[in-house]
MMTF fields as JSON, N, C-alpha, C and O atoms, coordinates in Angstrom:
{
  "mmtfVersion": "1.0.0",
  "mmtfProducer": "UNKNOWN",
  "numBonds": 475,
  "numAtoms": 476,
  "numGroups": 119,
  "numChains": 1,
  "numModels": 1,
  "chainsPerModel": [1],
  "groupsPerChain": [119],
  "chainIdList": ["A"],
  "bondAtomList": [4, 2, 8, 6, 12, 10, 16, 14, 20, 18, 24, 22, 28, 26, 32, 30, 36, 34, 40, 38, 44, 42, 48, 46, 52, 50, 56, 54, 60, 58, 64, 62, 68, 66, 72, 70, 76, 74, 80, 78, 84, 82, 88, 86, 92, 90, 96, 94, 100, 98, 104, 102, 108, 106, 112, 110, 116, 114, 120, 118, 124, 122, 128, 126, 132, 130, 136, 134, 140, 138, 144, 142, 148, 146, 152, 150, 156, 154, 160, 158, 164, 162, 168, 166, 172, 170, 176, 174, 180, 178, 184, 182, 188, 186, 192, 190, 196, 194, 200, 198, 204, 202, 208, 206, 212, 210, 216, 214, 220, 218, 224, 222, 228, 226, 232, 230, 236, 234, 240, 238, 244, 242, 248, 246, 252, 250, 256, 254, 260, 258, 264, 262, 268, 266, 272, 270, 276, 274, 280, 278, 284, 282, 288, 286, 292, 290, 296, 294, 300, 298, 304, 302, 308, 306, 312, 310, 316, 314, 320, 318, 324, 322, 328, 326, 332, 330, 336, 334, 340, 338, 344, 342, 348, 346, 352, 350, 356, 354, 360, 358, 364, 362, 368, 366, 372, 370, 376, 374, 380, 378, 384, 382, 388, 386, 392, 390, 396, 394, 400, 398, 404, 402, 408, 406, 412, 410, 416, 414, 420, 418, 424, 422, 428, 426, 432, 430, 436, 434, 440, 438, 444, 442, 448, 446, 452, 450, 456, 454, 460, 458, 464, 462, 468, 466, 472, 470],
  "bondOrderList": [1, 1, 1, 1, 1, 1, 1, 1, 1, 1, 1, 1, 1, 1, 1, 1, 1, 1, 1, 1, 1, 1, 1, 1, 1, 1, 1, 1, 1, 1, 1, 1, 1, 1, 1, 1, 1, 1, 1, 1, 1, 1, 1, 1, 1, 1, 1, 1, 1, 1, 1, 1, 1, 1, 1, 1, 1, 1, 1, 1, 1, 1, 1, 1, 1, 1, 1, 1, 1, 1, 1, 1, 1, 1, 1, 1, 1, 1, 1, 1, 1, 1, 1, 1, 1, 1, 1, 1, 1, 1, 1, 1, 1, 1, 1, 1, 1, 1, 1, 1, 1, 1, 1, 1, 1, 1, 1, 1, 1, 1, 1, 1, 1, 1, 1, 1, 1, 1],
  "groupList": [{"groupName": "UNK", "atomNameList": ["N", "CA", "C", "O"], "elementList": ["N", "C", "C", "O"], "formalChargeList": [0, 0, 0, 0], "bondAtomList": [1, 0, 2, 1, 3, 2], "bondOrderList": [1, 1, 2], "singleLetterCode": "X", "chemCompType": "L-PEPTIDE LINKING"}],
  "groupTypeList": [0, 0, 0, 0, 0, 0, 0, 0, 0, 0, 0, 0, 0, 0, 0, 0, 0, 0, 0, 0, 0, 0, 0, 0, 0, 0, 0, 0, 0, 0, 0, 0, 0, 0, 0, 0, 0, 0, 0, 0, 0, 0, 0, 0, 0, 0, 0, 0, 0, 0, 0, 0, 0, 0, 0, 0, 0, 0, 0, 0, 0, 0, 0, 0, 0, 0, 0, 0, 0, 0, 0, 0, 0, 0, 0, 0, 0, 0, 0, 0, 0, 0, 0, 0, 0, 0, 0, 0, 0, 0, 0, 0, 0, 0, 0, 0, 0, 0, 0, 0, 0, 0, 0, 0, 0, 0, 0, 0, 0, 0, 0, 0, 0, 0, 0, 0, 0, 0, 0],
  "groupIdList": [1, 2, 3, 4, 5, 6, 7, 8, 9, 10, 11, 12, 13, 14, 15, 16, 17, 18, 19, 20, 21, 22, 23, 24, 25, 26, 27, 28, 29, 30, 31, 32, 33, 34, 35, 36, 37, 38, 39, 40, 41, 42, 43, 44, 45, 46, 47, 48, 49, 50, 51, 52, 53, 54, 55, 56, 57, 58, 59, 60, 61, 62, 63, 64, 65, 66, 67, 68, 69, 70, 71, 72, 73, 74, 75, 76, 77, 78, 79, 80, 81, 82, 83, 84, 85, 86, 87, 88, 89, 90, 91, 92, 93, 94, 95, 96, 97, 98, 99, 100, 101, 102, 103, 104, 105, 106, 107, 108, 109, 110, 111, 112, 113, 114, 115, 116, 117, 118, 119],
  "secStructList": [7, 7, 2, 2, 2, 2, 2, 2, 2, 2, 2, 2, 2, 2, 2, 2, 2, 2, 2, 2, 0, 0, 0, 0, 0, 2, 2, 2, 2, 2, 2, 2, 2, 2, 2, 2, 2, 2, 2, 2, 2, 2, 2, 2, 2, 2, 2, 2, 2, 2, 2, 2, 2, 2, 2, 2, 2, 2, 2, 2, 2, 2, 2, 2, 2, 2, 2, 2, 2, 2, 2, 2, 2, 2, 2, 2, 2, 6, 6, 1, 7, 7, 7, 2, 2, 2, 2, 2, 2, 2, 2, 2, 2, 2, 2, 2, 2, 2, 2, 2, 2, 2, 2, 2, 2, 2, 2, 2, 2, 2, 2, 2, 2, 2, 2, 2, 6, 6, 7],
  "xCoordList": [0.861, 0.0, 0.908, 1.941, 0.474, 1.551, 0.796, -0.278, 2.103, 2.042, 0.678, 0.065, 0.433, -0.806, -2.285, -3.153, -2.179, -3.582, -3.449, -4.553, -2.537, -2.289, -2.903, -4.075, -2.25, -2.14, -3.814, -4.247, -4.705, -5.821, -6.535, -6.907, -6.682, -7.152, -6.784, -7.561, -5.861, -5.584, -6.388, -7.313, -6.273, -7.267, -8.97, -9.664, -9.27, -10.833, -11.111, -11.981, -10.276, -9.993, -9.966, -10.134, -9.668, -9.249, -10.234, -10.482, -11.378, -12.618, -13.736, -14.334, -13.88, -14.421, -14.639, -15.78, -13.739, -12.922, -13.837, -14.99, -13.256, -13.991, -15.06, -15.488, -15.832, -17.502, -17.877, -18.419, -17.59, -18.195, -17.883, -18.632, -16.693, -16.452, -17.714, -18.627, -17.244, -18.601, -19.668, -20.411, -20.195, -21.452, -21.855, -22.969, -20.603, -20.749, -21.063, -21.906, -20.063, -20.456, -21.452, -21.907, -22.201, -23.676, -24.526, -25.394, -24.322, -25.035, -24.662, -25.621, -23.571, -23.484, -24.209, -24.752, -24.314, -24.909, -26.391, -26.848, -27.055, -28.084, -28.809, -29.781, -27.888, -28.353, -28.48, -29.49, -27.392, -27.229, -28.254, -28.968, -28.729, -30.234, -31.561, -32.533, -31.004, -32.515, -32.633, -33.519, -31.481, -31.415, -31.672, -32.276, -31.046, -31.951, -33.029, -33.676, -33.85, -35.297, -35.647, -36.819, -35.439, -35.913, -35.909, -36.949, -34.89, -34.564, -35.769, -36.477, -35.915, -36.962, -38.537, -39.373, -38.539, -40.036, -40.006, -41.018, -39.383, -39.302, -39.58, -40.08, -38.907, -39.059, -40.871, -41.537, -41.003, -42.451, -43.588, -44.496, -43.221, -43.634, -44.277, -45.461, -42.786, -43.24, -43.607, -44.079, -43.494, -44.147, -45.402, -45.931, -46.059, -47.547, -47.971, -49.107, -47.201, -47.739, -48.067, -48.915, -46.689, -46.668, -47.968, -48.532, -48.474, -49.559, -50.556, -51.401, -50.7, -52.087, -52.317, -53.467, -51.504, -51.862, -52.186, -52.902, -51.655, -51.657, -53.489, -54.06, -53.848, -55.264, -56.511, -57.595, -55.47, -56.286, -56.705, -57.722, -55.341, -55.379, -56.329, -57.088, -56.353, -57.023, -58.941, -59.817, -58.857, -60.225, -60.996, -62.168, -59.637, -60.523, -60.907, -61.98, -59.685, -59.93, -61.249, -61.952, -61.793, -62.896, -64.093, -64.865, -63.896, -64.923, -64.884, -65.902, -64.134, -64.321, -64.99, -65.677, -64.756, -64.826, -66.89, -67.785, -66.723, -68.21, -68.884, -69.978, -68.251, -69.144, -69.471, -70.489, -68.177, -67.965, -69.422, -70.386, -69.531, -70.529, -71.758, -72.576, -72.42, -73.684, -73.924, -74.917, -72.525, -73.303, -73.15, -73.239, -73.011, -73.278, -74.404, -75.215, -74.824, -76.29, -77.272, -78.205, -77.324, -78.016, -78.05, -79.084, -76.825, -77.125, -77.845, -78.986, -77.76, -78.507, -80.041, -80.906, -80.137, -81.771, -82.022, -82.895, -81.66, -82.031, -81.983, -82.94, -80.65, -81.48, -81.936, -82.912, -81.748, -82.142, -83.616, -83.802, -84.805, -85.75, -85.757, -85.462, -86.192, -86.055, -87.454, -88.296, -87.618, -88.839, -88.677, -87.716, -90.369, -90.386, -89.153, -88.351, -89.286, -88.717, -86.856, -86.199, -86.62, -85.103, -84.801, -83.786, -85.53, -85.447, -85.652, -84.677, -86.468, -86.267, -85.135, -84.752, -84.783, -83.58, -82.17, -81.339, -82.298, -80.965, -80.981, -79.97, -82.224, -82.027, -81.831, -81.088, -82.767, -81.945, -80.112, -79.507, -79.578, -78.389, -77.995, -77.369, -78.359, -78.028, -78.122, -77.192, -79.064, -79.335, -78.321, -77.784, -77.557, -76.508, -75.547, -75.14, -75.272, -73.963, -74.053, -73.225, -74.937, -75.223, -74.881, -74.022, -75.296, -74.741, -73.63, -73.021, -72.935, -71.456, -70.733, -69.533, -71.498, -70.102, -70.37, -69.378, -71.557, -71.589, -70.545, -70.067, -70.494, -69.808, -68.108, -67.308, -67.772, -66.246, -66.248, -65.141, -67.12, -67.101, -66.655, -66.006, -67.057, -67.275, -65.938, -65.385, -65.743, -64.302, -63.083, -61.959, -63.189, -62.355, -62.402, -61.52, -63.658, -63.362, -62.851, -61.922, -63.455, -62.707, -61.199, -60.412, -60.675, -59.563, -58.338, -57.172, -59.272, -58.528, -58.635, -57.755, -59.829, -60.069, -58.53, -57.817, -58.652, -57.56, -56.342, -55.335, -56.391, -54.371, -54.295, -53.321, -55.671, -55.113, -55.027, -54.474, -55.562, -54.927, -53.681, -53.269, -53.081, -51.848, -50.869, -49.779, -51.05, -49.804, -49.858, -48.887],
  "yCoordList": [-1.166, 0.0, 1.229, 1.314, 2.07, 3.32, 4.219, 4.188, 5.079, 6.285, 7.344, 7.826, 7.527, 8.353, 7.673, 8.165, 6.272, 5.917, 5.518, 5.574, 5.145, 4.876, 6.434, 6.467, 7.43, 8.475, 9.078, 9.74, 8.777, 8.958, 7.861, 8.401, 6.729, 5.916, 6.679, 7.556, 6.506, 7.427, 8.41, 8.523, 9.372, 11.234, 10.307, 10.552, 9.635, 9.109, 8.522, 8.941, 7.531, 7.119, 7.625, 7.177, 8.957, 9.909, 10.793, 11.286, 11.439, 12.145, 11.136, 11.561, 9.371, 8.919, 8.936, 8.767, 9.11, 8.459, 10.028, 9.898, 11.595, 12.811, 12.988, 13.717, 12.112, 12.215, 11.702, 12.276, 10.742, 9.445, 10.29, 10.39, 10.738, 11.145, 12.376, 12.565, 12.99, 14.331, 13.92, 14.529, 12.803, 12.542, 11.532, 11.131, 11.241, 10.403, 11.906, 12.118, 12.586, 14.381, 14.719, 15.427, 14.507, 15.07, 14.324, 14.936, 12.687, 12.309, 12.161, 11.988, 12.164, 13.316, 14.34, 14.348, 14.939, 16.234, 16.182, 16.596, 15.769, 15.148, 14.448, 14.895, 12.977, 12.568, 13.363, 13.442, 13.982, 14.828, 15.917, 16.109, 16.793, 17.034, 17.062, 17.769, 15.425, 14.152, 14.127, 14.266, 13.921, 13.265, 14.911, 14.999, 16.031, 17.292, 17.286, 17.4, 17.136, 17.417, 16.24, 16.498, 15.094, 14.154, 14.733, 15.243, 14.694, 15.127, 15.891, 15.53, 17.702, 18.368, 17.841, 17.947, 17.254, 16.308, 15.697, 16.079, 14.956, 14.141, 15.235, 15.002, 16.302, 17.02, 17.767, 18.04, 17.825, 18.592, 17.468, 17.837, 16.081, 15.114, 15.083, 15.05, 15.108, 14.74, 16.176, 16.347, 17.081, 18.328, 18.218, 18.505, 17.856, 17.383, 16.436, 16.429, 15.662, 14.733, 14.739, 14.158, 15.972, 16.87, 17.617, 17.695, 18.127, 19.324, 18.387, 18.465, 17.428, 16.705, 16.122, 16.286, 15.321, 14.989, 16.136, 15.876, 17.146, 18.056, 18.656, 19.117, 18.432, 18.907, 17.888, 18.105, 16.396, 15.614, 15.563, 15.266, 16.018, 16.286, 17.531, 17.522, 18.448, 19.544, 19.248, 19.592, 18.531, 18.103, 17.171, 17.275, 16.09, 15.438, 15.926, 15.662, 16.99, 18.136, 18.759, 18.584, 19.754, 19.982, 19.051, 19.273, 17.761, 17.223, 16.675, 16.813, 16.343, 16.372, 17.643, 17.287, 18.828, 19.683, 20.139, 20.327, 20.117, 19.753, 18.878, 19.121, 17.571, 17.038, 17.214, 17.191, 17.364, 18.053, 19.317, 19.038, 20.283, 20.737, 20.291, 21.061, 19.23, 18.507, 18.255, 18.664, 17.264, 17.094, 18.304, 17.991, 19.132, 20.465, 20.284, 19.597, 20.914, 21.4, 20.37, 20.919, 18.645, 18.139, 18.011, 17.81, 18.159, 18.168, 19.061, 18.639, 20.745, 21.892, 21.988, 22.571, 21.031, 20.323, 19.834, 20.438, 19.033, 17.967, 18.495, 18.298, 19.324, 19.901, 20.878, 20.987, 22.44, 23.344, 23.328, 22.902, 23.834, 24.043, 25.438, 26.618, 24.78, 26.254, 26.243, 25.455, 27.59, 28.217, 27.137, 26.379, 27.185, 26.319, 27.344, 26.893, 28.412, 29.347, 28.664, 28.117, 29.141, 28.545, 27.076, 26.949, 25.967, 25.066, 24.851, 24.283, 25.084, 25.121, 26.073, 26.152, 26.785, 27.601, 26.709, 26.46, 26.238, 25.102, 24.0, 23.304, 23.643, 22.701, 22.872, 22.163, 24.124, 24.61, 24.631, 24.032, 25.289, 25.61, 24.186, 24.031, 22.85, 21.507, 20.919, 20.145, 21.152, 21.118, 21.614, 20.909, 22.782, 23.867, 22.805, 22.3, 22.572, 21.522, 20.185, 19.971, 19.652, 18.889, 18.922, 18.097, 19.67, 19.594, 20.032, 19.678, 20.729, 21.013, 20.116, 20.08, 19.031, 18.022, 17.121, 16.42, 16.876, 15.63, 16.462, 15.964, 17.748, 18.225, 18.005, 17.402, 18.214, 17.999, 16.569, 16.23, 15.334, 14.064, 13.605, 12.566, 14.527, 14.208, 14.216, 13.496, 15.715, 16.258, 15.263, 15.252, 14.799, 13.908, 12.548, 11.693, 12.494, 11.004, 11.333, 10.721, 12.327, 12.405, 12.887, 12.669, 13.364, 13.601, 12.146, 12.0, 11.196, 10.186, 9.116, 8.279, 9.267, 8.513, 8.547, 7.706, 9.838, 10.244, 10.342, 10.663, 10.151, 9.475, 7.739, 7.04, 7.34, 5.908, 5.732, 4.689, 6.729, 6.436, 6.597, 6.073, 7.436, 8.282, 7.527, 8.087, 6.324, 6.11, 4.419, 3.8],
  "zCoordList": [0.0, 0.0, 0.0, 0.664, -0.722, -0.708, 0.538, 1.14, 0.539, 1.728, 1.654, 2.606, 0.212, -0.024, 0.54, 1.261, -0.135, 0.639, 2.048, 2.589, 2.833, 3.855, 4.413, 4.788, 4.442, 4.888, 4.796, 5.739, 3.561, 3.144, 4.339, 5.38, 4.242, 5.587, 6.732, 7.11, 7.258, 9.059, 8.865, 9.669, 7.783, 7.683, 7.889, 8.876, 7.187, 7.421, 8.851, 9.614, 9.091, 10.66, 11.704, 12.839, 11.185, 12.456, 12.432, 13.532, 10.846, 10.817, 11.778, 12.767, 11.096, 11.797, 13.144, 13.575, 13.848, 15.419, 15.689, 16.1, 15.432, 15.518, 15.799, 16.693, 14.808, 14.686, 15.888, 16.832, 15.787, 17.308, 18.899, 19.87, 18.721, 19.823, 20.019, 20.823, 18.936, 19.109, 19.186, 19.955, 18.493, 19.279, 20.393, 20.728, 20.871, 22.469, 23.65, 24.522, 23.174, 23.889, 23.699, 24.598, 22.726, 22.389, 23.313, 23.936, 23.516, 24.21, 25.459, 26.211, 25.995, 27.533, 27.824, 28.929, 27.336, 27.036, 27.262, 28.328, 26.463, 26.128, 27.505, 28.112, 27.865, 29.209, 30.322, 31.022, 30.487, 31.908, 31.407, 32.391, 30.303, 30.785, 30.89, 31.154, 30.403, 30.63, 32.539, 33.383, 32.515, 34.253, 35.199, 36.269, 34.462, 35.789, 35.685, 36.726, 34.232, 33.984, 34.617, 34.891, 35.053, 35.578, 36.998, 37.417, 37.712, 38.857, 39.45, 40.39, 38.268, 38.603, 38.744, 39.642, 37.496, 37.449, 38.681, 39.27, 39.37, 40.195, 42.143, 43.244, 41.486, 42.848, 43.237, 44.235, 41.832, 40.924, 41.827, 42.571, 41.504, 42.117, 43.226, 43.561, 43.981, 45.714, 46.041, 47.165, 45.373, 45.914, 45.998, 47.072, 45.09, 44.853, 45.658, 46.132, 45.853, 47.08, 48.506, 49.183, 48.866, 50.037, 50.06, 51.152, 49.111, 49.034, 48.966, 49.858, 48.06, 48.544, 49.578, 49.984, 50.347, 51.55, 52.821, 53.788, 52.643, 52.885, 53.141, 54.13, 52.052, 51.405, 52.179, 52.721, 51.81, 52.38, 54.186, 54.814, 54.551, 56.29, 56.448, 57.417, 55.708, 55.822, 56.01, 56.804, 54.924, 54.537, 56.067, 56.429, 56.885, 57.313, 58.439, 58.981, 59.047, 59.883, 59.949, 60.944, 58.577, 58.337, 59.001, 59.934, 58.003, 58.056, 60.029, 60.707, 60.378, 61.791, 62.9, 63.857, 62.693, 63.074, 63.069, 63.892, 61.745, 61.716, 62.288, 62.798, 62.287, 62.851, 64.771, 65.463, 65.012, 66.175, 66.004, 66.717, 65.345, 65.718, 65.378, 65.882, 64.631, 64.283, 65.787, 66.388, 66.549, 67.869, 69.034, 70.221, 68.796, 69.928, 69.39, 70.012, 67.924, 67.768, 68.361, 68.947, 68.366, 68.628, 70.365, 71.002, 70.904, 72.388, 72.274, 72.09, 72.291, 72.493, 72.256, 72.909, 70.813, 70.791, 71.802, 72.425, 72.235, 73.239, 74.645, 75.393, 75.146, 76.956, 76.732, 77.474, 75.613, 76.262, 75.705, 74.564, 76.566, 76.147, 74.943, 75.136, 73.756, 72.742, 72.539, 72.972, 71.556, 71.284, 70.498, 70.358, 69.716, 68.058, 67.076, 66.259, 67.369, 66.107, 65.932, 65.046, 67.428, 67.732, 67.257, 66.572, 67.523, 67.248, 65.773, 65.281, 65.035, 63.58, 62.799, 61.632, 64.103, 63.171, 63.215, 62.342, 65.002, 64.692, 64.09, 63.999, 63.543, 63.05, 61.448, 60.769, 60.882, 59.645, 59.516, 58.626, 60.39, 60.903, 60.552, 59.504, 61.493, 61.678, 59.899, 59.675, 58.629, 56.963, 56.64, 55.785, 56.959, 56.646, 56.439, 55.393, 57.634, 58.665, 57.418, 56.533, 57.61, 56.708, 55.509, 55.198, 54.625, 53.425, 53.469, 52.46, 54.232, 53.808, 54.15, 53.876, 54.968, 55.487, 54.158, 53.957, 53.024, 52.297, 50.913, 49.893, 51.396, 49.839, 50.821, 50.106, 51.61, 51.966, 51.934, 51.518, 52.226, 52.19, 50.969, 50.851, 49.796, 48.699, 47.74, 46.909, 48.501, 47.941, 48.883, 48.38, 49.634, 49.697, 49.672, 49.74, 49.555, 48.207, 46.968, 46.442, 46.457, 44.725, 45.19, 44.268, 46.126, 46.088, 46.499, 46.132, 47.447, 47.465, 46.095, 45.892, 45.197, 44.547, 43.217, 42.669, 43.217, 42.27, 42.772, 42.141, 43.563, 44.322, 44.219, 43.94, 44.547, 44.272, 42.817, 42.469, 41.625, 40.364, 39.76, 38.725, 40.572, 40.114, 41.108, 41.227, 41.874, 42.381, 42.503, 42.937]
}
């Protein structure tokens, strides 16, 4: 083999060898910011998880709290002597109580319903 094509092989060998390398760097490159955007997604994550449980403690709080007052209102039915007027007002009051505890009941079922999908 003469010196010219010899010399012509090594120059291609050595463009080849160039390329690869540049694109092994590309995909360094590339991975490392696959793996922060992962990282972030991943922090994005448990942030959300923090905040929903979060939501969910909030909720059962609520819904306890209320019920905590369903039974004041019903003791207060029960010893103090009320007018008719009073008594249909706490017990409107008691409908109030009521529906707001079946809409927080509600909201945290759909809120647990949709965590057991997502995990």
């Amino acid at each position: 083999m003469d010196l010219s094509k010899r010399d012509k092989i090594i120059d291609l060998l050595r463009s080849e060898i160039n390329k690869t390398q540049a694109n092994v760097m590309g995909y360094l490159e590339d991975t490392n910011k696959v793996q922060k955007e992962n990282e972030f997604l991943e922090s994005v994550t448990n942030d959300y998880k923090r905040y929903h449980s979060y939501i969910l403690e909030e909720k059962k709080r609520e819904q306890n709290q209320m019920s905590i007052l369903m039974n004041y209102l019903d003791k207060m039915l029960q010893e103090a002597g009320l007018s008719a007027q009073m008594a249909n007002r706490a017990r409107f009051q008691q409908n109030q109580i009521l529906g707001e505890m079946e809409k927080v009941k509600n909201e945290l079922d759909d809120l647990t319903r949709k965590t057991d999908a997502y995990l």
